[in-house]
MOPAC internal coordinates of N, CA, C and O (Angstrom, degrees):
PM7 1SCF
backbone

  N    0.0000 0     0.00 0     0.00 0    0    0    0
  C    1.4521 1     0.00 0     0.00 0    1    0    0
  C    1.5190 1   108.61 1     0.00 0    2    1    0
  O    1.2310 1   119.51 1   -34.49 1    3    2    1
  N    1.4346 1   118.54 1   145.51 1    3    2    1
  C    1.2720 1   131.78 1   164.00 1    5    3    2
  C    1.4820 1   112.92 1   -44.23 1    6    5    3
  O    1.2310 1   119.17 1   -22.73 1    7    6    5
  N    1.2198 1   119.19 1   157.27 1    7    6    5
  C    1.5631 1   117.91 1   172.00 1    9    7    6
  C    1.5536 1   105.77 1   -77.82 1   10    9    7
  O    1.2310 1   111.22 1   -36.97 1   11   10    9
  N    1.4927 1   134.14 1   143.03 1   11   10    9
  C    0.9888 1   114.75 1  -144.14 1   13   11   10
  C    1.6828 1   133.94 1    79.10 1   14   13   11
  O    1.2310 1   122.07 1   112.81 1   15   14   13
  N    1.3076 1   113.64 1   -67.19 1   15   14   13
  C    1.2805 1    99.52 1  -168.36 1   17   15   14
  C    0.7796 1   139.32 1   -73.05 1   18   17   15
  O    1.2310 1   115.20 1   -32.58 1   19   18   17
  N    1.6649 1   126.71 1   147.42 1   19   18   17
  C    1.7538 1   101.78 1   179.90 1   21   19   18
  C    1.5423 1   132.29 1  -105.00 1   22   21   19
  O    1.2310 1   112.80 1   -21.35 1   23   22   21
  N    1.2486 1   131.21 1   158.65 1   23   22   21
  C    1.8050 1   114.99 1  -166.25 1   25   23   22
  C    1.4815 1   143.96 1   -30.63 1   26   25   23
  O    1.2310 1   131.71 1   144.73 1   27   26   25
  N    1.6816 1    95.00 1   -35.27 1   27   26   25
  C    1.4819 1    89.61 1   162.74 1   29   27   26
  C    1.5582 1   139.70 1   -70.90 1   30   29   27
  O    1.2310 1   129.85 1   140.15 1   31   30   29
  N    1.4328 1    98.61 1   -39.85 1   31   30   29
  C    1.5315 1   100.50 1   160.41 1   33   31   30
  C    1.2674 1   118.39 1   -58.52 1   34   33   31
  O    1.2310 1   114.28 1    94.85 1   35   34   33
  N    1.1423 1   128.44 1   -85.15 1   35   34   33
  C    1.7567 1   121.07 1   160.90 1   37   35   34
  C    1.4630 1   119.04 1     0.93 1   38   37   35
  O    1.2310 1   114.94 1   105.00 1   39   38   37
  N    1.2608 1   127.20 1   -75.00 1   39   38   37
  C    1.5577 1   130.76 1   152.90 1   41   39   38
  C    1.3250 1   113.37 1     5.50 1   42   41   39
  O    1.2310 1   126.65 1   100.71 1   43   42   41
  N    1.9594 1   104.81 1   -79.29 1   43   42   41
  C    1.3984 1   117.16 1  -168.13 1   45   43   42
  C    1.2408 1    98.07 1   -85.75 1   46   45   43
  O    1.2310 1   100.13 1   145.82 1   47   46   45
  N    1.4480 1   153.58 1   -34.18 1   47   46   45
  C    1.3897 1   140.85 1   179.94 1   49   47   46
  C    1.5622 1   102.94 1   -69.38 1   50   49   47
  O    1.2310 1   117.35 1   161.98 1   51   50   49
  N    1.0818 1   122.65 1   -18.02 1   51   50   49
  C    1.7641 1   116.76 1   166.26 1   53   51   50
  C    1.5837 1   116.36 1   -89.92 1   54   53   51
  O    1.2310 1   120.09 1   163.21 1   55   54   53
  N    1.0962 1   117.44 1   -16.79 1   55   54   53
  C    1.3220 1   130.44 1   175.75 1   57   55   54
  C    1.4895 1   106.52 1   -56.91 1   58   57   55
  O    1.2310 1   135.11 1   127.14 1   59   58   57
  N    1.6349 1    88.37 1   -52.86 1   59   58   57
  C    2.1731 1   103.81 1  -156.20 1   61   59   58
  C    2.1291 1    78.75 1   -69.72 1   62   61   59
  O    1.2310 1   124.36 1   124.07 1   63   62   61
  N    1.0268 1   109.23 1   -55.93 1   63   62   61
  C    1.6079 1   111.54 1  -148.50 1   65   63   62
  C    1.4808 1   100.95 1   -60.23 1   66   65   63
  O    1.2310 1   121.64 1   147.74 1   67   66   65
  N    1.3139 1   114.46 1   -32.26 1   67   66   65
  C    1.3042 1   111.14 1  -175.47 1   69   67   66
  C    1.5488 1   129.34 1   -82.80 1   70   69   67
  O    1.2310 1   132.91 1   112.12 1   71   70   69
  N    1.3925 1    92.66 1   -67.88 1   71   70   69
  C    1.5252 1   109.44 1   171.93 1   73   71   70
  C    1.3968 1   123.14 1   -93.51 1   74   73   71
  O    1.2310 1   120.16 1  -174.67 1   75   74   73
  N    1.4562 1   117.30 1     5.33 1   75   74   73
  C    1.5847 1   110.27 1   172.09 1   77   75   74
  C    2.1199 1   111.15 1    83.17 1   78   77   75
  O    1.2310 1   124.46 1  -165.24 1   79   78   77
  N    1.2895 1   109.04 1    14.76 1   79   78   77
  C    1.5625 1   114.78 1  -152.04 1   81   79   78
  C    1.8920 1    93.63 1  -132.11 1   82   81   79
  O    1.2310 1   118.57 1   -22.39 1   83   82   81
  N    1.0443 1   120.32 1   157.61 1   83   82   81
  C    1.4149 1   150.11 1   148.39 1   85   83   82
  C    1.4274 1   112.25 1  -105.48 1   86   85   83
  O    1.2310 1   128.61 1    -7.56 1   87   86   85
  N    1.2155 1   101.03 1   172.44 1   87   86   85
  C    1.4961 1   114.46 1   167.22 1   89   87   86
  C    1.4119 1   115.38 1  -152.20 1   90   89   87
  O    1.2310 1   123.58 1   -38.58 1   91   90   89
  N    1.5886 1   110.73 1   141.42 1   91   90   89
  C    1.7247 1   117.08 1   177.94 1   93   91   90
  C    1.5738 1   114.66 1   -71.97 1   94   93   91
  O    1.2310 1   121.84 1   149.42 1   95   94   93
  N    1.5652 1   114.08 1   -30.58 1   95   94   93
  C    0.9743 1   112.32 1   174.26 1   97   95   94
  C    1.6194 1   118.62 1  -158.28 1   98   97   95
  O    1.2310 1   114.06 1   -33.49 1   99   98   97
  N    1.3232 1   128.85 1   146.51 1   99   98   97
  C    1.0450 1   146.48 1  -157.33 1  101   99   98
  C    1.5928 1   112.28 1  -135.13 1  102  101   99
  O    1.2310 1   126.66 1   -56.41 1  103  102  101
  N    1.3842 1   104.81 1   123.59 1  103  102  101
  C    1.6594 1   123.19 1  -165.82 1  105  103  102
  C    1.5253 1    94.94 1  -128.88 1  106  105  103
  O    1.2310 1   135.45 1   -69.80 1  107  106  105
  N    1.6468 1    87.71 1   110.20 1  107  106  105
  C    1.9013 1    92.50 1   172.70 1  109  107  106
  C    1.3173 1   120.09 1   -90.31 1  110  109  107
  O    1.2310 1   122.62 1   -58.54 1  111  110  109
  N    1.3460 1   112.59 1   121.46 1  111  110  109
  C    1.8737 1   125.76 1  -169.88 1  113  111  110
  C    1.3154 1   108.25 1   -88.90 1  114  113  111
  O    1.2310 1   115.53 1   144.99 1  115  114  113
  N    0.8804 1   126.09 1   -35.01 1  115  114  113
  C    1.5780 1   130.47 1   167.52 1  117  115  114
  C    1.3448 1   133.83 1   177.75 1  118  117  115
  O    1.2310 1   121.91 1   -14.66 1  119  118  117
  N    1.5453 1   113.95 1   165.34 1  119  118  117
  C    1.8207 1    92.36 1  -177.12 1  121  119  118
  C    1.8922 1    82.22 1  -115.52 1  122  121  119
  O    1.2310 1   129.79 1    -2.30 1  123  122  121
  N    1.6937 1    98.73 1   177.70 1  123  122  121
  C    1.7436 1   110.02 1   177.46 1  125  123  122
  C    1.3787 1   102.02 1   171.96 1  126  125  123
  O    1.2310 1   130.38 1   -27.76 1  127  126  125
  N    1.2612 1    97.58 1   152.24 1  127  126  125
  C    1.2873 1   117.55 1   169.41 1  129  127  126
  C    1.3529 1   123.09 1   -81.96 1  130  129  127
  O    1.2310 1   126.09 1   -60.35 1  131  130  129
  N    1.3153 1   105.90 1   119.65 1  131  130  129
  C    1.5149 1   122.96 1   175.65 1  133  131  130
  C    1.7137 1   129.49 1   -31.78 1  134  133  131
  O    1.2310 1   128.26 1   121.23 1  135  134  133
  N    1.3728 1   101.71 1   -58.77 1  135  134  133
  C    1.3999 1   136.41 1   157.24 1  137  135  134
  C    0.8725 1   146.44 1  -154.97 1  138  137  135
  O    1.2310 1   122.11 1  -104.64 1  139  138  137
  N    1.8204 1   113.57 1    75.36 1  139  138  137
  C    1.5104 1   104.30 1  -163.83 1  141  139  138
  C    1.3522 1   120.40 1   -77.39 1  142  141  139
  O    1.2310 1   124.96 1   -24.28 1  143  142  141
  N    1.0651 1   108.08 1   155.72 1  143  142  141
  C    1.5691 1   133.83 1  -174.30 1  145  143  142
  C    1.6366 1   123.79 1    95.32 1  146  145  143
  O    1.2310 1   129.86 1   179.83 1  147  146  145
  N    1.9245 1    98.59 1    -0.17 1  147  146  145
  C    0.9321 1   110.47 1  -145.11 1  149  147  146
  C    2.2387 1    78.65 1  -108.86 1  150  149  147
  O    1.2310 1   129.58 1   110.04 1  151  150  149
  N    1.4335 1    99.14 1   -69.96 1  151  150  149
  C    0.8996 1   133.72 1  -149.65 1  153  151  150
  C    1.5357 1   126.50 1  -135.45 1  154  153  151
  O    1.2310 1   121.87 1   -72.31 1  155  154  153
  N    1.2537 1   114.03 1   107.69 1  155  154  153
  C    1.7306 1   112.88 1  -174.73 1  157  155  154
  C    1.6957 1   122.88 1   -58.61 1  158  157  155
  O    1.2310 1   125.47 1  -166.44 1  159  158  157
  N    1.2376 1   107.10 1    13.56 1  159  158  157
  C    1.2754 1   108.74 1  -168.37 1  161  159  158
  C    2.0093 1   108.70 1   -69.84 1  162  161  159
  O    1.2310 1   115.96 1   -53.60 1  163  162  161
  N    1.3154 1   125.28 1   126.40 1  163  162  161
  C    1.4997 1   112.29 1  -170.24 1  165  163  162
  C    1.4283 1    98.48 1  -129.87 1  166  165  163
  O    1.2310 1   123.43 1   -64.54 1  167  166  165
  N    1.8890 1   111.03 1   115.46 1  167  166  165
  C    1.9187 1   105.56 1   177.78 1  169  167  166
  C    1.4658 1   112.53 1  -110.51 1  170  169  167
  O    1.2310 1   128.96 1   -15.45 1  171  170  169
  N    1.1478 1   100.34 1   164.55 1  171  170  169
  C    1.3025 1   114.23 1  -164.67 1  173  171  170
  C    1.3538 1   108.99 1  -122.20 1  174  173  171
  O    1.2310 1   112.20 1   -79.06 1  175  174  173
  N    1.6242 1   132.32 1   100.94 1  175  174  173
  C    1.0556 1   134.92 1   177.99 1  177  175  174
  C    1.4938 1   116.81 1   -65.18 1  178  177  175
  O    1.2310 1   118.63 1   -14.07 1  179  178  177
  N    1.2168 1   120.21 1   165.93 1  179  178  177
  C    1.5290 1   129.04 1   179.12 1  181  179  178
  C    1.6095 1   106.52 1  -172.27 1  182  181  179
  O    1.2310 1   128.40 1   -32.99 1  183  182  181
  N    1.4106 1   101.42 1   147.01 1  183  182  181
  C    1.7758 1   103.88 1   171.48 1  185  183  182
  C    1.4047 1   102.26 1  -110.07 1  186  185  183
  O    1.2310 1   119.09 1   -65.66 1  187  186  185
  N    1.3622 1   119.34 1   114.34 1  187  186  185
  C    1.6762 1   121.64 1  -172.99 1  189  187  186
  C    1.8486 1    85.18 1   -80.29 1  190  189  187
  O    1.2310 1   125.71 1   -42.17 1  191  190  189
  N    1.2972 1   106.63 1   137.83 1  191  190  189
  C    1.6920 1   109.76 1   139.71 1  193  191  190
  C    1.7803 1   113.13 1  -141.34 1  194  193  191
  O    1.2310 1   131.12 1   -11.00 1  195  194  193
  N    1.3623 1    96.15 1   169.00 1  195  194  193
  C    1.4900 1   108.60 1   172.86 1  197  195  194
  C    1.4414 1   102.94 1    86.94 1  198  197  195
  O    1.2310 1   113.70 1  -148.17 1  199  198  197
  N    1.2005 1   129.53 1    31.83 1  199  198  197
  C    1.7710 1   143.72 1  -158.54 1  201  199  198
  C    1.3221 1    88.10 1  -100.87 1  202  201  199
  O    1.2310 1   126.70 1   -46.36 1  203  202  201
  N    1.5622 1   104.73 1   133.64 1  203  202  201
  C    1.3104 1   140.24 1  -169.48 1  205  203  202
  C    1.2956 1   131.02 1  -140.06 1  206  205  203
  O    1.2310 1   108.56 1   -82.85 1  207  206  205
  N    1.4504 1   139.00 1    97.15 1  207  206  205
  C    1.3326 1   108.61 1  -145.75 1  209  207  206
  C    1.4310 1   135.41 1   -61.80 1  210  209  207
  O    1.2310 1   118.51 1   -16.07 1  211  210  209
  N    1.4441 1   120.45 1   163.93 1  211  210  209
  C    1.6209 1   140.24 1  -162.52 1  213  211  210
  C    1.5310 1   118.21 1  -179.56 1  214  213  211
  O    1.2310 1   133.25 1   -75.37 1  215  214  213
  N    1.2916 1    92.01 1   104.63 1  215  214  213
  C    1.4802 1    94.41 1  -170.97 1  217  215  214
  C    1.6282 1   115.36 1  -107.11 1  218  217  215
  O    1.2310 1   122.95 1   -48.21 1  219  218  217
  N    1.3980 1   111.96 1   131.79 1  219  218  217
  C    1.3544 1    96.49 1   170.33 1  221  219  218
  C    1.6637 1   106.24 1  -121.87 1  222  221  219
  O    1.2310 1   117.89 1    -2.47 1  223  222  221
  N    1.6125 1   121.62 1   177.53 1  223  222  221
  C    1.5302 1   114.14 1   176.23 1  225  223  222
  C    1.2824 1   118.98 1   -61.79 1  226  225  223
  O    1.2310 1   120.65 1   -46.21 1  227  226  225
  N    1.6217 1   116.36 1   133.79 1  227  226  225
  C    1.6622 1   119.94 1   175.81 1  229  227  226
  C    1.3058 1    97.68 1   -58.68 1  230  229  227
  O    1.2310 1   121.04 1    17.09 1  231  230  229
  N    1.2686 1   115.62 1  -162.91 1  231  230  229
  C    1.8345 1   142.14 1   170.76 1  233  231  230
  C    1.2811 1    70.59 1  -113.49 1  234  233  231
  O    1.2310 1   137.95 1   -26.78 1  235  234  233
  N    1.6611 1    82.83 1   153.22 1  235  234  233
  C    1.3388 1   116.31 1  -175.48 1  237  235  234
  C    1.7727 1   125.97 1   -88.61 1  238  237  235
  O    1.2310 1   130.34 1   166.47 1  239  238  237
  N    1.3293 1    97.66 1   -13.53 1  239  238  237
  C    1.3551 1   115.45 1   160.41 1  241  239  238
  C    1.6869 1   110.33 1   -94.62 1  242  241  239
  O    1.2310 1   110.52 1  -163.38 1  243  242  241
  N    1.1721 1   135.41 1    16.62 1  243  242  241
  C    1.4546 1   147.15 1   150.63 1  245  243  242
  C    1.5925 1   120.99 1   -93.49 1  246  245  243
  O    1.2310 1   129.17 1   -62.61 1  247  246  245
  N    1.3266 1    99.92 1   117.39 1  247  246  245
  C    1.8711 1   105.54 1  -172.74 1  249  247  246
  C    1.8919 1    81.83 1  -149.15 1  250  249  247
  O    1.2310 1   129.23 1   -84.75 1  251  250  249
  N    1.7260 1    99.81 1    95.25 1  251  250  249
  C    1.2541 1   109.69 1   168.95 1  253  251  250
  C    1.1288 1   109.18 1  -100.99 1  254  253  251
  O    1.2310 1   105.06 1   -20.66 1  255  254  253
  N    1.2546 1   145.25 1   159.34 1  255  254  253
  C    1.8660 1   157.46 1   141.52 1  257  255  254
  C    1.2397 1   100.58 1   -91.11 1  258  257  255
  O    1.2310 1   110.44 1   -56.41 1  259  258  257
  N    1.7573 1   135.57 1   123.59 1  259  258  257
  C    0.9575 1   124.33 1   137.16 1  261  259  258
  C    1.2296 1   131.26 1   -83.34 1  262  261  259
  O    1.2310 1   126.30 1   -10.34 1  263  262  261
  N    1.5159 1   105.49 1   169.66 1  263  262  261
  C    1.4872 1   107.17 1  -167.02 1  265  263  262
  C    1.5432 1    96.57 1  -158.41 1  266  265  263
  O    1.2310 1   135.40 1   -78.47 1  267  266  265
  N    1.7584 1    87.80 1   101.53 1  267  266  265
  C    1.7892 1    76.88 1   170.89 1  269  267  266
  C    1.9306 1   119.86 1   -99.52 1  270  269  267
  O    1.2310 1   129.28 1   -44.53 1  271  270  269
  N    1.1680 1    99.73 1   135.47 1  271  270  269
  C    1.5148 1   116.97 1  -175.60 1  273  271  270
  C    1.7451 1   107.62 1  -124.63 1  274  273  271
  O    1.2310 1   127.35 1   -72.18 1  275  274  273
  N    1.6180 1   103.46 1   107.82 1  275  274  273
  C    1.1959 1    93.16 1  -177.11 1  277  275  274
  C    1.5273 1   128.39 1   -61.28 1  278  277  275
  O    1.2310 1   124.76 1     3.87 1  279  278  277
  N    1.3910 1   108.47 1  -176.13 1  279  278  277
  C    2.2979 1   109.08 1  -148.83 1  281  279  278
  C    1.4847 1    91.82 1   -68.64 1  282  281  279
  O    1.2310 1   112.64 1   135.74 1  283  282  281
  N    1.5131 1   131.50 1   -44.26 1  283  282  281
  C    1.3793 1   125.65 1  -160.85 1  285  283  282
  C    1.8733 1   106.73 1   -67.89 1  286  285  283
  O    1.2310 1   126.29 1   146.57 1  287  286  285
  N    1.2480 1   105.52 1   -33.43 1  287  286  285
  C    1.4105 1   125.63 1   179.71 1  289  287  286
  C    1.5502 1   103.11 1   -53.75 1  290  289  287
  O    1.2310 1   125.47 1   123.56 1  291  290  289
  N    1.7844 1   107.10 1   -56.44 1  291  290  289
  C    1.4229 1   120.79 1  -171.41 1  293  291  290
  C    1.3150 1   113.69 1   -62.47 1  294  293  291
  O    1.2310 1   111.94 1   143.75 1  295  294  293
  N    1.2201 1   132.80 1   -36.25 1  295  294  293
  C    1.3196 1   135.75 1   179.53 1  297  295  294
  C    1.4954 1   107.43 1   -84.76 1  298  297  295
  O    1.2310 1   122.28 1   143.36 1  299  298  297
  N    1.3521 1   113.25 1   -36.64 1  299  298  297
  C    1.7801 1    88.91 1   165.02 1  301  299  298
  C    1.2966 1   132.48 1   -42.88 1  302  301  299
  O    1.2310 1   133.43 1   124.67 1  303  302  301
  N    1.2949 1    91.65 1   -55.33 1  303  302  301
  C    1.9103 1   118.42 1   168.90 1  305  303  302
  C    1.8130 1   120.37 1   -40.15 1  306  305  303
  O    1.2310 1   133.90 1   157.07 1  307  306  305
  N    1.2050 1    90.73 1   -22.93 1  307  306  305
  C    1.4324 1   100.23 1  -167.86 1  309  307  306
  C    1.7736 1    92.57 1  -110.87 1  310  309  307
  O    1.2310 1   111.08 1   139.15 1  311  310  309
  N    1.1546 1   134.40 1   -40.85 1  311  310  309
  C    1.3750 1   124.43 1   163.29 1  313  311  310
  C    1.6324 1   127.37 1   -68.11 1  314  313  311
  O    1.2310 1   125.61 1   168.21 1  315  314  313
  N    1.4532 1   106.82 1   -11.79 1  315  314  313
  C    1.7451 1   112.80 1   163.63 1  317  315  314
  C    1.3690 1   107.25 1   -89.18 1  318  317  315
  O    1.2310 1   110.11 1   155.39 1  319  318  317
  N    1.3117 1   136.18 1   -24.61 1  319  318  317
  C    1.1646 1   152.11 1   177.51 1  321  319  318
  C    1.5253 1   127.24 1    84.59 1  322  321  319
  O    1.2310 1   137.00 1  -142.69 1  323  322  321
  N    1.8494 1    84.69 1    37.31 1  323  322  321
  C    1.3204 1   105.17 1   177.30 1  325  323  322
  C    1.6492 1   105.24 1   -69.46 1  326  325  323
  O    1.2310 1   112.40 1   140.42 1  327  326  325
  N    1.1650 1   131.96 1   -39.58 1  327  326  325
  C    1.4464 1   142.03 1  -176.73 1  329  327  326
  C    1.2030 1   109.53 1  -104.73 1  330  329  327
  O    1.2310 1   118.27 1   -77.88 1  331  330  329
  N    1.5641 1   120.90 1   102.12 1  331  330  329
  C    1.9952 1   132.47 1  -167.55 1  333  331  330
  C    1.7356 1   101.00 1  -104.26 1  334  333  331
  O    1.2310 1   122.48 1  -169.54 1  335  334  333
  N    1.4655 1   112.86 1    10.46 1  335  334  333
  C    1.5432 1    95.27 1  -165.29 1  337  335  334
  C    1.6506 1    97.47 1   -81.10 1  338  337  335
  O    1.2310 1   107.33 1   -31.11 1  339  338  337
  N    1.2095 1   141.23 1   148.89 1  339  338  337
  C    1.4100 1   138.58 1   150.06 1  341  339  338
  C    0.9938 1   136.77 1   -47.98 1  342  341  339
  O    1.2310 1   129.65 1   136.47 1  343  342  341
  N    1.6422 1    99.00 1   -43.53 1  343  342  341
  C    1.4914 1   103.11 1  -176.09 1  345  343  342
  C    1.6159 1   114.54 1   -73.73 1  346  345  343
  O    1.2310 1   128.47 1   150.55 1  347  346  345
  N    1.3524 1   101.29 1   -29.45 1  347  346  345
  C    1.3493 1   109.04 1  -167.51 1  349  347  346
  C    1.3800 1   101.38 1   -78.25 1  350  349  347
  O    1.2310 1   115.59 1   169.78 1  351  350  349
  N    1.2774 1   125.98 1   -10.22 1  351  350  349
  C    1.9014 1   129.78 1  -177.13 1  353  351  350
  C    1.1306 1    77.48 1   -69.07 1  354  353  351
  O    1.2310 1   127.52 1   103.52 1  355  354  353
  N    1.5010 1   103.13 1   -76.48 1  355  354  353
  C    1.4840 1   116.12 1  -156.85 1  357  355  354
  C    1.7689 1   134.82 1   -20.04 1  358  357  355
  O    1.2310 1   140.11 1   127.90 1  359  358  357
  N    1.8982 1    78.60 1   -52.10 1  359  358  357
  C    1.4611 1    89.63 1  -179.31 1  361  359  358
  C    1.9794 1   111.24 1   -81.30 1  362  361  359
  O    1.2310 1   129.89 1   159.66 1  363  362  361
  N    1.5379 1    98.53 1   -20.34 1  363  362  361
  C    1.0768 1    81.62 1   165.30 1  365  363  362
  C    1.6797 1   156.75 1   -78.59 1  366  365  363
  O    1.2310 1   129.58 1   175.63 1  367  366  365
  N    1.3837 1    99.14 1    -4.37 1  367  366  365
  C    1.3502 1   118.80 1  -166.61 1  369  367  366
  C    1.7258 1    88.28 1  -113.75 1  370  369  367
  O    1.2310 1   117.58 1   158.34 1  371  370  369
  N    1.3763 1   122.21 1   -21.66 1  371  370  369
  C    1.6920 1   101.36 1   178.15 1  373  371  370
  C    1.9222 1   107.71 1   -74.46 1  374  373  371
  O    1.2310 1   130.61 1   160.51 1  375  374  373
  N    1.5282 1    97.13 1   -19.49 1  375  374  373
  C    1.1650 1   100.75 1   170.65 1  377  375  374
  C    1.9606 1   143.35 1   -86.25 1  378  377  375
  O    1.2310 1   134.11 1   165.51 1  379  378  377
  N    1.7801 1    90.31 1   -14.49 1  379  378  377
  C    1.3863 1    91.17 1   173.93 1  381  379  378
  C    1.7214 1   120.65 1   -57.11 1  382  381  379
  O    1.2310 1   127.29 1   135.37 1  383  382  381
  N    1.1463 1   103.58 1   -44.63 1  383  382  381
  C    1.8645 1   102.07 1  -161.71 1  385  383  382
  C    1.3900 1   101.46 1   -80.26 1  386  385  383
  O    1.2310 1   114.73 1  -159.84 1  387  386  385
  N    1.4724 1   127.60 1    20.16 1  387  386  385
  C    1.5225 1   125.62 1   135.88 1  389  387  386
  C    1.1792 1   132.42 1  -100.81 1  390  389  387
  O    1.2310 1   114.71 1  -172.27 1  391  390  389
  N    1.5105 1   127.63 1     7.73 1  391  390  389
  C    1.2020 1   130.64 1  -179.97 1  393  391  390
  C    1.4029 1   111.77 1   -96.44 1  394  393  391
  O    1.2310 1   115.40 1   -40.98 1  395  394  393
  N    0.9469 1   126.33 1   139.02 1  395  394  393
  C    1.4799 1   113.46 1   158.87 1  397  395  394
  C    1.3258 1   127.25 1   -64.92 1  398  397  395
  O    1.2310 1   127.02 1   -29.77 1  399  398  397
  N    1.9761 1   104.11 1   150.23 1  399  398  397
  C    1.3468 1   117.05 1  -150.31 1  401  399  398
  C    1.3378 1    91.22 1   -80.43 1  402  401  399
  O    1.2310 1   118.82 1   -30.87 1  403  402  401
  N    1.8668 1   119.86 1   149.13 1  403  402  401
  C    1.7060 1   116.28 1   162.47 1  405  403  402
  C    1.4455 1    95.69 1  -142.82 1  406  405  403
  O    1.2310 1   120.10 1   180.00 1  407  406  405

């Protein structure tokens, strides 16, 4: 986050920079520490929906590919241990039991 800013904006200003997307609405799943004891780093989960595109400029040290793989897809990936990030478990499983089931 910006100095100053607070999570929700951040959210959608990482949204546009990253993935090219907005969102209508944003549901915060939780906040946590990255690694405490380790490291002051503190994230703030959210489930964007209703994302529409909006793009703003990456950082210039940012060269993302997206890749969308739908959620049932994503959690496989993450139970073969194709996907090792934490945060991204994290956020993903605080987020299943609001999505609808398919």
């Amino acid at each position: 986050m910006e100095e100053g800013e607070v999570s929700e904006e951040a959210v959608l200003r990482e949204l546009q920079e990253e993935i090219g997307y907005t969102a209508d609405n944003l549901q915060h799943l939780s906040s946590f520490w990255v690694a405490p004891g380790w490291a002051t780093e503190f994230m703030h989960a959210y489930l964007a929906t209703g994302l529409r595109p909006s793009r703003l400029d990456a950082d210039e040290d940012e060269n993302i590919q997206v890749v969308r793989v739908p959620f049932e897809e994503a959690l496989a990936m993450f139970k073969t241990g194709e996907i090792k990030d934490g945060k991204t478990i994290a956020a993903m499983l605080l987020a299943q039991p609001l999505l609808p089931k398919r």
